[in-house]
N, C-alpha and C positions, 0 to 999 in steps of 0.2 A: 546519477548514482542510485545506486539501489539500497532502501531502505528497510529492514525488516527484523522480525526480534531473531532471529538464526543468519548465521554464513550459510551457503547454499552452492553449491556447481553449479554453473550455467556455460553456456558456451557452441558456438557453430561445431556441429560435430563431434559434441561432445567433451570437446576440449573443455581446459578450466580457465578459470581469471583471476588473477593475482588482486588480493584485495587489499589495498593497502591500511594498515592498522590509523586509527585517528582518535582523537580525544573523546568521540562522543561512543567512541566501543569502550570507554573502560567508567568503572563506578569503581569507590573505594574510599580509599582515607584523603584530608586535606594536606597530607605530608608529601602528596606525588604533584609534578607536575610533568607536562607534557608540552612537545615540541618538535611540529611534524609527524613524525615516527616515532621519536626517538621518548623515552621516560623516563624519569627521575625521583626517585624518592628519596627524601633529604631526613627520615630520622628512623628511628628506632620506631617497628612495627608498621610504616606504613607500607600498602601496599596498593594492588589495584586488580578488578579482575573484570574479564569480559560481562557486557553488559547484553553482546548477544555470543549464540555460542556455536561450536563448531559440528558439523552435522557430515554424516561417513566419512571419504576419506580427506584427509586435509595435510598440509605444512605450516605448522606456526614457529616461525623463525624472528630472530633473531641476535647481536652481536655483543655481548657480554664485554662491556668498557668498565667496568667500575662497579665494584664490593668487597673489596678484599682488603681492607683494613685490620688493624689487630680486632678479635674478635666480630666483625660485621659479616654477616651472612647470607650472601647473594641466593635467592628460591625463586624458581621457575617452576610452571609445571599446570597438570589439567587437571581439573576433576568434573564427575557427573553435575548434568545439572541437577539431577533430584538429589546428589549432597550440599547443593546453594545453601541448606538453613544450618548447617554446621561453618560454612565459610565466616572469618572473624578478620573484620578490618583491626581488631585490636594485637592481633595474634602476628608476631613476626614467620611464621607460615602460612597465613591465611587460612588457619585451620585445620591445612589439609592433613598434618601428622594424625589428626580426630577423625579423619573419614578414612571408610571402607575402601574404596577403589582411586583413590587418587594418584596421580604419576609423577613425582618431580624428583627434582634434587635441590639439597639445598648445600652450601658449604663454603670456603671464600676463594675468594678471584688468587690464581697463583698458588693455590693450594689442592687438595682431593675434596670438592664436594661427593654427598652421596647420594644415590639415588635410592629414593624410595616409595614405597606402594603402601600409603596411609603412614601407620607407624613403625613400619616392620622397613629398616634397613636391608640392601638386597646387596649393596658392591658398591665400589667409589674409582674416581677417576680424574683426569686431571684437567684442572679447566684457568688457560690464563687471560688476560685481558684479549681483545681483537677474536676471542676464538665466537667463530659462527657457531650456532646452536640450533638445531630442527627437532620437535617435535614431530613425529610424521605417524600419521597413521592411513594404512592399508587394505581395505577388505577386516577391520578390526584387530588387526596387530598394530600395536602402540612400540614405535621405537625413538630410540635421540641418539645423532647424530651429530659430530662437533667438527667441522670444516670438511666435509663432505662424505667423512665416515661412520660407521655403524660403533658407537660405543654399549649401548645397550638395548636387546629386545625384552619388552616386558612378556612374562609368560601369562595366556587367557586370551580371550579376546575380549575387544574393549569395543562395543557397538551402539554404547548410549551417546549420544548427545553431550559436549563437553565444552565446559566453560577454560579459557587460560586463566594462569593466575600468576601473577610477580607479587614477590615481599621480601621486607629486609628484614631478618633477622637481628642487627642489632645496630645499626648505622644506616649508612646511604646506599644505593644501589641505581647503576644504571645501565641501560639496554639499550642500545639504537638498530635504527633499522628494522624494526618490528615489522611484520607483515605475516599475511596468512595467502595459504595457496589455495583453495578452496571449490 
């Protein structure tokens, strides 16, 4: 296995290699645990975020099982590494509503989370348990995708260096199947 503070492509011919997510890629609060692939955060605020981070083009995937309780708030999503010192293990967003260029959504299982870029809401959509989730980005276009289709392209291009980031909003959340395509 290859060890290093970034994801990276590599591969014969250029191909890539599916890297599979593991305990020792995330840092964060003591409210997550972890198992396989698969994450768990068991309270209000906790969350966890790459501890290396994703470099040109990439897929960070994952299958949205569990956050949809009354009021709990399932958040996904990337940001820059040079907004790491705004990220907040305290923060049922991990901050990112406080940064500039961040991409997620947050909102509950079975209901319209939204997507947004920092603080500024852009459109919402509908997300229920089992649904696949991609983060993908291309040549610097940032989009997500939820079981194989395009729900939203972020407008800009997005060419820095990016950390993922999971947090619950106000209860539990969980993700399995985590992986990055890299």
């Amino acid at each position: 296995m290859l060890y290093s503070n970034h994801l990276i492509g590599f591969g014969v011919g250029g191909g890539k290699r599916l890297t599979p997510s593991t305990s020792a890629n995330w840092t964060g609060t003591a409210n997550a645990t972890y198992s396989g692939d698969d994450l768990a955060i068991t309270a209000q605020g906790g969350l966890r975020h790459a501890g290396t981070y994703l470099v040109g083009d990439f897929e960070f995937t994952f299958t949205a099982t569990n956050g949809g309780g009354a009021g709990d708030a399932f958040v996904a999503g990337v940001f820059p590494v040079s907004e790491v010192g705004t990220f907040s293990a305290a923060s049922g967003n991990g901050g990112m509503a406080s940064m500039t260029n961040s991409l997620f959504f947050q909102g509950q299982l079975g209901g319209t989370p939204t997507i947004q870029k920092g603080g500024s809401s852009l459109t919402t959509f509908s997300l229920v348990s089992t649904n696949v989730v991609k983060f993908v980005r291309t040549g610097g276009t940032v989009k997500i995708t939820r079981n194989g289709s395009d729900i939203y392209t972020f407008v800009g291009s997005y060419t820095a260096d990016l950390y993922a980031c999971f947090a619950s909003g106000n209860g539990s959340l969980d993700a399995d199947d985590i992986s990055w395509l890299v």
